[in-house]
C-alpha positions in Angstrom: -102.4 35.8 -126.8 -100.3 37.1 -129.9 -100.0 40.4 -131.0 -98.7 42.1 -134.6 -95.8 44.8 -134.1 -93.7 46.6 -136.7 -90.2 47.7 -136.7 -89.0 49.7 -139.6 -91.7 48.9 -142.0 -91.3 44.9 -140.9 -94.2 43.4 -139.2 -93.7 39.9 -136.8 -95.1 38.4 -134.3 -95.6 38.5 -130.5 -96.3 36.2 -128.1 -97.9 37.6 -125.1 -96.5 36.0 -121.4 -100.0 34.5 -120.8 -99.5 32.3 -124.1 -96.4 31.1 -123.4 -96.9 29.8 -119.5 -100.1 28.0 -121.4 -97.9 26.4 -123.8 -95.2 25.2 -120.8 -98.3 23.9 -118.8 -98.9 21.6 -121.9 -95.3 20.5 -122.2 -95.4 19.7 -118.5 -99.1 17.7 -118.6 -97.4 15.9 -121.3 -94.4 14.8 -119.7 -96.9 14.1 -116.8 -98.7 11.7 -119.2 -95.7 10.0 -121.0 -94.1 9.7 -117.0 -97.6 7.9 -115.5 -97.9 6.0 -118.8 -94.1 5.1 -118.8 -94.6 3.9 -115.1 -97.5 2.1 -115.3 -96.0 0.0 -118.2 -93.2 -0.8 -116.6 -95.3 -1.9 -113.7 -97.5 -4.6 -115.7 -94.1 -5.8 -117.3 -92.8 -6.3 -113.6 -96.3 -7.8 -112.6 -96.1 -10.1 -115.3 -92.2 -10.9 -114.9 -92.7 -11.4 -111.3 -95.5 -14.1 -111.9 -94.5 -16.1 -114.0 -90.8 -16.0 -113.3 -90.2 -15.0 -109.4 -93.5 -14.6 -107.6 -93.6 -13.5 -104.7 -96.4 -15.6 -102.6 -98.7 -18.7 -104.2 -99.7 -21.8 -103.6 -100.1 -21.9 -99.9 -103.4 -22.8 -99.3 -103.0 -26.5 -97.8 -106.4 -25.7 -95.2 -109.4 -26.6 -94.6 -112.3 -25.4 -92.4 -113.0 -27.7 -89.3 -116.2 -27.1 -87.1 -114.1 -28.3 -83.7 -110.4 -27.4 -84.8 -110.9 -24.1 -86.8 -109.2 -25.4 -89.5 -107.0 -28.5 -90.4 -104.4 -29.8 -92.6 -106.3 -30.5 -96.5 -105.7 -34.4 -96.7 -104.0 -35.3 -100.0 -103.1 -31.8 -100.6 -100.0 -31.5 -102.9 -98.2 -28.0 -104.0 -95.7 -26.0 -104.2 -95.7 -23.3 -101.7 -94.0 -19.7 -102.2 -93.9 -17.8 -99.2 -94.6 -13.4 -99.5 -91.7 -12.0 -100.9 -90.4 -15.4 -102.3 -88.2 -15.5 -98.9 -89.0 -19.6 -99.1 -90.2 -22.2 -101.5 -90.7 -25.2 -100.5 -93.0 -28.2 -102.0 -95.8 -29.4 -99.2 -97.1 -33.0 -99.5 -100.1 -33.3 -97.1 -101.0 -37.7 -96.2 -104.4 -38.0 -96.6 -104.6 -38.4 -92.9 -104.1 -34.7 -92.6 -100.5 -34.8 -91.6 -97.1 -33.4 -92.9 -95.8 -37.0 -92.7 -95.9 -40.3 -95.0 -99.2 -41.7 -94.0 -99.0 -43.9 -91.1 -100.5 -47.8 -91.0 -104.0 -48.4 -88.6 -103.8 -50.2 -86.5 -100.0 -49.6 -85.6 -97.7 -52.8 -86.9 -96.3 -55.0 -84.4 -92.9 -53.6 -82.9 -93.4 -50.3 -84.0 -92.6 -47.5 -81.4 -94.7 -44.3 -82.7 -94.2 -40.5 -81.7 -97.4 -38.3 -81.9 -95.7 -34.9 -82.5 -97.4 -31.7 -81.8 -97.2 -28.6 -82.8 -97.6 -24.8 -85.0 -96.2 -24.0 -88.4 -92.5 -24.1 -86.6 -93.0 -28.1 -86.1 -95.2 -28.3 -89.6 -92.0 -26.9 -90.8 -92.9 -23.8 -92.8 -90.7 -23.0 -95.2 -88.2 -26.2 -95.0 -88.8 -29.6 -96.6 -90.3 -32.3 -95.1 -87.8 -34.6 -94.8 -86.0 -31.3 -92.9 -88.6 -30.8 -90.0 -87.9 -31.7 -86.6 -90.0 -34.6 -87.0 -88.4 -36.3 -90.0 -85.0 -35.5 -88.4 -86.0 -37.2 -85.1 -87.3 -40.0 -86.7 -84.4 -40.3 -89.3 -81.6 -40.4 -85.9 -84.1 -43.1 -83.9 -84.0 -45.2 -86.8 -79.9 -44.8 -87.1 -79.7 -45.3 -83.4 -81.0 -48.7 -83.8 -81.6 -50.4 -87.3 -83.1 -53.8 -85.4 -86.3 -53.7 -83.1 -88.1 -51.6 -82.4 -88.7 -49.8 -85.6 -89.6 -46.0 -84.8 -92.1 -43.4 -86.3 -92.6 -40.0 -85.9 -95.8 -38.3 -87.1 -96.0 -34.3 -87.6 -99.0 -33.0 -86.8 -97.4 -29.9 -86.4 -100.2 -26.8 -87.7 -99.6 -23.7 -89.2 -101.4 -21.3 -86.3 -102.7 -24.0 -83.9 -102.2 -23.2 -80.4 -102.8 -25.4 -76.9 -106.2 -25.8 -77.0 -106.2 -26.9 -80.7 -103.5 -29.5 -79.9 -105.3 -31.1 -77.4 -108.3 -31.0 -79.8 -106.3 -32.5 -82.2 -105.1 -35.8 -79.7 -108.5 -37.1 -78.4 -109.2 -37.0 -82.5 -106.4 -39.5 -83.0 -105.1 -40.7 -80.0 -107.0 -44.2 -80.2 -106.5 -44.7 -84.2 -102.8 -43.9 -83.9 -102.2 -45.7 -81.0 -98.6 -43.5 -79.8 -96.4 -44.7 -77.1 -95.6 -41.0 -76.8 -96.6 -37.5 -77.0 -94.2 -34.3 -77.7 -95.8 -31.1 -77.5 -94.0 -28.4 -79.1 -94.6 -25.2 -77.2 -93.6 -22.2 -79.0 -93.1 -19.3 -76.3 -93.3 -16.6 -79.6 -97.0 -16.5 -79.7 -98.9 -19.5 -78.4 -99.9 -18.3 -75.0 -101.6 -15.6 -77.7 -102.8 -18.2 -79.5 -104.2 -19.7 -76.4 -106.6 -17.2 -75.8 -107.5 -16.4 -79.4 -105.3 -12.9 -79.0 -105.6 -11.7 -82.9 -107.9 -15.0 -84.1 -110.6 -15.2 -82.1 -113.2 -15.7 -85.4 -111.8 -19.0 -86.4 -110.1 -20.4 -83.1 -112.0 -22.6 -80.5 -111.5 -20.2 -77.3 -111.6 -21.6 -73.8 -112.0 -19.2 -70.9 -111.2 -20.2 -67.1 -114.3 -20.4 -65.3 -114.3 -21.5 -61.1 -110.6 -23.3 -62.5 -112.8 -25.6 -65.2 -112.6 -24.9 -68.7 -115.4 -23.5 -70.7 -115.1 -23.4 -74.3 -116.1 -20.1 -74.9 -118.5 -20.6 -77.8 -118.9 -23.0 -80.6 -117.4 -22.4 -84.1 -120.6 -21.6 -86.7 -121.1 -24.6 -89.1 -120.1 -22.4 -92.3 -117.3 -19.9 -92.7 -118.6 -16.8 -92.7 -118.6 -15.6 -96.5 -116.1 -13.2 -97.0 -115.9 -10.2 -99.3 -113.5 -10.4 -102.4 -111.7 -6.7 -102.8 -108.7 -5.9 -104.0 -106.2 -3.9 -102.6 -102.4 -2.6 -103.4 -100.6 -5.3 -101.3 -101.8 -8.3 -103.7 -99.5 -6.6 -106.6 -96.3 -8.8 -106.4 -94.6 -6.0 -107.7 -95.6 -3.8 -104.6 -94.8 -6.5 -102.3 -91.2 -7.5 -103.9 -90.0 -3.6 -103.3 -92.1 -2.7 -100.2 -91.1 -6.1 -98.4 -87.4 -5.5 -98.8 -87.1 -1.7 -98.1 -89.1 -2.3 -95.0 -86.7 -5.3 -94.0 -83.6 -2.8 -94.8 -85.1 -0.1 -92.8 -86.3 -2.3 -90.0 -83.1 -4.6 -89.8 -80.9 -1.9 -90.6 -78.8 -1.5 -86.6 -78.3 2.4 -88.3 -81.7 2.7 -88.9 -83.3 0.9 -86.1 -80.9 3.4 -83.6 -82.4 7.0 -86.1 -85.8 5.1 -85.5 -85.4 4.8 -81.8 -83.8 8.9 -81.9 -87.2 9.6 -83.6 -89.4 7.8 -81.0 -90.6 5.0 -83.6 -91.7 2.2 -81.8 -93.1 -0.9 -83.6 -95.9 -2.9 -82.2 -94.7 -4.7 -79.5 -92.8 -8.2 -80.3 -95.1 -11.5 -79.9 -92.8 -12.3 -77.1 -92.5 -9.6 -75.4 -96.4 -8.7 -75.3 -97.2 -12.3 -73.8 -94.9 -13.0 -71.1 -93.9 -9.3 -70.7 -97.0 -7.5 -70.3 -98.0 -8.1 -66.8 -102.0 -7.9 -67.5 -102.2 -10.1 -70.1 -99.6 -12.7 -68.9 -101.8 -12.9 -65.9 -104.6 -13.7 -67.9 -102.8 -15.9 -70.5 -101.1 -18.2 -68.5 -103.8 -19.0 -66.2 -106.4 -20.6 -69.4 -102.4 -22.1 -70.9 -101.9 -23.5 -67.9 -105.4 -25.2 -67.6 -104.7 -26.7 -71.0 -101.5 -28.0 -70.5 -103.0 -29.7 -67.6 -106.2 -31.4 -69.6 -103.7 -32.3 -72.3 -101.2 -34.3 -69.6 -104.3 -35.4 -67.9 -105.7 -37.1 -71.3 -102.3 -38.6 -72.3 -101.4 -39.9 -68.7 -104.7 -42.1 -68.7 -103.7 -43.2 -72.2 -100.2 -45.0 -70.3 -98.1 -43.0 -72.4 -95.6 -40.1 -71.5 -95.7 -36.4 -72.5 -92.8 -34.3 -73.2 -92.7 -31.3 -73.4 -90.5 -29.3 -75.8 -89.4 -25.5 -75.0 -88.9 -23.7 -78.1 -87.2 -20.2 -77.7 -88.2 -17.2 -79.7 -85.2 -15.3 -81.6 -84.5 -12.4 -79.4 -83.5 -15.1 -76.8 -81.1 -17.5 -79.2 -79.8 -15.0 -81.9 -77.7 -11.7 -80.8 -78.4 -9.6 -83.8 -82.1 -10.0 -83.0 -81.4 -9.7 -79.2 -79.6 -5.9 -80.2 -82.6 -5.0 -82.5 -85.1 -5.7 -79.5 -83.3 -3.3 -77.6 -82.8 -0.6 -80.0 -86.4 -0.5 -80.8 -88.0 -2.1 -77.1 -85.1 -1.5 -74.6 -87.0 1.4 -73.2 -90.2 -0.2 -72.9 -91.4 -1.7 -69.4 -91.6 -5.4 -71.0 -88.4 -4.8 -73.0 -86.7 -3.7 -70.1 -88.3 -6.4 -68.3 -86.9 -8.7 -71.0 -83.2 -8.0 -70.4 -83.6 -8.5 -66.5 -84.9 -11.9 -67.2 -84.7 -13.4 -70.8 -86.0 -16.8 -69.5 -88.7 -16.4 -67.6 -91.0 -18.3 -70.3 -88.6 -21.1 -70.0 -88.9 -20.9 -66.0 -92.5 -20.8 -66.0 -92.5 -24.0 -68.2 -90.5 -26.1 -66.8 -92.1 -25.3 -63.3 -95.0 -26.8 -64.9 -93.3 -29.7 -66.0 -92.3 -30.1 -62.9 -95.0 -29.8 -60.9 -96.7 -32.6 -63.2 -94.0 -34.9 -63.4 -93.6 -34.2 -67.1 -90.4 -34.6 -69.0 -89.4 -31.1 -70.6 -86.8 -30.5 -73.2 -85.3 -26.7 -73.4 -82.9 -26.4 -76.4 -82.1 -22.6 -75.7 -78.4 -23.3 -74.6 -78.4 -25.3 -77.7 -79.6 -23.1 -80.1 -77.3 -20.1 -78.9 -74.3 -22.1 -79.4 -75.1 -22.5 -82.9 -76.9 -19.5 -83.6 -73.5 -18.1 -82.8 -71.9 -19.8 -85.3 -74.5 -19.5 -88.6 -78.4 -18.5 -88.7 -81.0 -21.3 -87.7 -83.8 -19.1 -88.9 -85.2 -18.5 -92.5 -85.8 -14.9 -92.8 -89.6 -15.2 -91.7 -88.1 -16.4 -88.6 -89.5 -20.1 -88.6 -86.7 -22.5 -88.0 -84.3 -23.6 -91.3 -83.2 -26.9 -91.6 -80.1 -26.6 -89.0 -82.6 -24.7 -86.4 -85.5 -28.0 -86.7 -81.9 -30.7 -86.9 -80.8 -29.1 -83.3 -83.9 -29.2 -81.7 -84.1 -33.0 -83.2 -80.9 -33.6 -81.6 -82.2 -32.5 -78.0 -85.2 -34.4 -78.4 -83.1 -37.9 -79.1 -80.7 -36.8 -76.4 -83.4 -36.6 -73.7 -85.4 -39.4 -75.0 -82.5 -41.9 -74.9 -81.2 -40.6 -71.4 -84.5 -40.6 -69.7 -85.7 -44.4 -71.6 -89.0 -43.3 -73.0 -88.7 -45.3 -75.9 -87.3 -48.3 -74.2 -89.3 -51.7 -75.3 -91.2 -52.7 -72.4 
């Protein structure tokens, strides 16, 4: 509103209260504007910088769906892989036998001693090279070891998610083609007793149940993947997932921070390994169907005349102290945290009473992997093994295999 007022004979010009809050509400909605506008520009030049230049996942895809497995290694697959949040990049070259290894020759030559390796993404080796997985390592030192007869091979069929039952699977599919003269079964003690009873996957995974001590597959995988809806959500920006990814890691892997979040009663959902040998329910129920399958997998190798060996591998918390201190800021007051502390190893123990019991060779690297996770990290910052992490359990597995002869030409 304006209004017309005189002073001595001169008129001017009023402008009324109401007028001018109007005309700051404009100035504000246009700074408003110019600041969303202004943001989102900067956004799509970020977006665009971030894919072409640093993106922050891509290229990963190296699956296909299987009616028995779930899903399998794509044979012939080639690409360059960049992990959420660009943490790793690494190139993966699939054999168009479906393995992360050269392709092997059928039937096996004369002379040579193979190694049927397997395994989840920690033997594929998810994030490293493949000439810096466990496999490739062992097979590099066996070679070294002896440059005459026999001439060794290792193959990695190590799968990103695959659990007990899908490495079992996975043998009777290529036991008689590859012919091995030995079996290592990498057991993860993170999350494949999970795994083994399709914990978070059951849509995709062949589940098995315990039934009268047999068992049962729990129900056939449908011919077709279900078709899935395409929508689009915040977390497939790369510029969202650059920031979110790193101030979550600072906040999360901060000791300050984890100790305010503990003050504040945050809790996080509870640690893969802490939920499945922790948790007395579900360990109960876990390690019964685990155990069953370790048992058909020993079973099918034994009447092949070859030898199993099993490989422990330990979960961070137990070989890394900084990730040991951050399980009990966060967990220490939890019953399977608390647990935890009172007996770190009882995944190990559990194991290698197995191994026992069945007369199978087990390997535990634990001691190993402390020693030189005190020295320098052997985890990429997902938490899959880096190169020195996959060369010392390599080492252990060479160790054990010269001491107990299981190579040994017959």
């Amino acid at each position: 509103m304006e209004g017309i007022s005189k002073v001595d004979g001169v008129s001017f010009q009023v402008r009324l209260p109401s007028d001018m809050g109007k005309t700051r509400l404009k100035t504000w909605g246009f700074r408003v504007v110019t600041l969303g506008l202004t943001l989102l520009l900067l956004t799509v030049v970020f977006e665009v910088g971030f894919r072409l230049v640093y993106p922050q996942y891509g290229g990963c895809k190296y699956s296909d769906r299987d009616a028995e497995l779930g899903w399998r290694l794509s044979p012939g697959h080639s690409a360059r892989c960049v992990s959420r949040g660009h943490r790793t990049v690494s190139h993966i070259e699939i054999s168009h036998q479906g393995f992360r290894s050269p392709a092997v020759e059928v039937p096996k030559p004369p002379g040579m001693r193979r190694i049927f390796m397997l395994g989840d993404s920690m033997t594929f080796g998810t994030g490293i090279g493949a000439s810096e997985t466990t496999a490739a390592v062992l097979e590099a030192r066996l070679r070294e070891t002896d440059s005459a007869q026999p001439l060794y091979e290792v193959v990695n069929a190590g799968t990103p998610g695959y659990g007990t039952a899908q490495q079992w699977l996975l043998y009777q599919r290529w036991a008689d083609e590859l012919d091995p003269d030995a079996v290592i079964l990498m057991f993860f003690i993170g999350n494949d007793l999970e795994n083994n009873v399709c914990y978070s996957t059951w849509e995709t995974h062949p589940c098995f149940r315990l039934e009268n001590g047999e068992l049962v597959l729990e129900s056939a995988l449908p011919e077709e993947e279900p078709a899935r809806r395409e929508s689009w959500s915040l977390g497939q920006l790369h510029t969202y997932i650059f920031f979110h990814d790193r101030l979550q890691s600072l906040a999360i892997a901060n000791p300050t921070m984890a100790r305010l979040l503990a003050t504040l009663g945050y809790q996080r959902k509870l640690t893969n390994t802490l939920h499945s040998w922790y948790d007395d329910e579900f360990l109960a129920r876990s390690w019964g169907v685990t155990e069953a399958l370790l048992n058909a997998l020993e079973a099918d190798v034994r009447a092949d005349g070859i030898p199993l060996i099993l490989v422990i591998l330990p979960s961070s918390p137990q070989t890394t102290e900084s990730f040991r201190q951050m399980t009990e800021l966060l967990y220490g007051e939890t019953p399977e945290g608390a647990a935890f502390f009172e007996d770190s190893r009882l995944p190990q123990r559990r194991l290698l009473g197995w191994a026992k019991e069945r007369g199978v060779i087990a390997i535990d690297p634990l001691d190993a992997m402390e020693r030189a996770a005190a020295g320098g990290s052997i985890y990429l910052p997902d938490r899959h093994f880096n190169p020195l992490g996959a060369r010392i359990i390599a080492q252990e597995i060479e160790n054990a295999l010269t001491s107990e002869g299981v190579l040994d030409p017959s």
